[in-house]
C-alpha positions as CSV (number, residue, x, y, z in Angstrom):
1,X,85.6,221.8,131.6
2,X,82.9,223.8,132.1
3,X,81.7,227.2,131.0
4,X,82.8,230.2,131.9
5,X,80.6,231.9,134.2
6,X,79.7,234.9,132.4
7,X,76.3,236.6,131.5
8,X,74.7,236.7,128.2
9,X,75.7,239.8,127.3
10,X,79.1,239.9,128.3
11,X,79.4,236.6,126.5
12,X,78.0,238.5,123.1
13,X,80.3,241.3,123.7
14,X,83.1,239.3,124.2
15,X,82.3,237.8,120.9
16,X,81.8,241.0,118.8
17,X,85.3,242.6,120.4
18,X,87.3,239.1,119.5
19,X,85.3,238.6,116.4
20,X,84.9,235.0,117.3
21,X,81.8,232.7,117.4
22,X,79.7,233.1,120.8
23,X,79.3,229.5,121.2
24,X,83.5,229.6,121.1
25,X,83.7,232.2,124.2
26,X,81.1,229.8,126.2
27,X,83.4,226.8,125.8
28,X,86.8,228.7,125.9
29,X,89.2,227.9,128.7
30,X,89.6,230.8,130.5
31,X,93.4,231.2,130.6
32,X,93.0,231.6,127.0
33,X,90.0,234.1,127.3
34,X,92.7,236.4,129.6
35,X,95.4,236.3,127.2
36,X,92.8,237.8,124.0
37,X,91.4,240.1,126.1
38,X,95.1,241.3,127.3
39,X,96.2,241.4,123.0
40,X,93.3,243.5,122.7
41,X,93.5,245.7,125.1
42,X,96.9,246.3,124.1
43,X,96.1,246.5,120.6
44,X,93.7,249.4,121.7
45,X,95.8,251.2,124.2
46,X,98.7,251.4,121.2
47,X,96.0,252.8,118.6
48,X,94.9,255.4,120.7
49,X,98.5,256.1,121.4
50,X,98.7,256.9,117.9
């Protein structure tokens, strides 16, 4: 597998927002990467809701 192709500073946004190591966004499959980002988004949209 390789890496996702993603600049640097996406990557280290990525890993602030998911609160996961940046390495572990480099190396994350990115079927998996989709699903977090769709949790937090809705996490978002339902705070702000709120």
């Amino acid at each position: 597998m390789r890496p996702l192709q993603i600049s640097a500073d996406t990557a280290q946004k990525l890993a602030k927002s998911l609160n996961v190591p940046l390495e572990q966004i480099m190396h994350m499959p990115q079927h998996i990467l989709i699903a977090k980002l769709t949790e937090l988004n809705s996490k978002e949209n339902t705070d702000k809701k709120d």
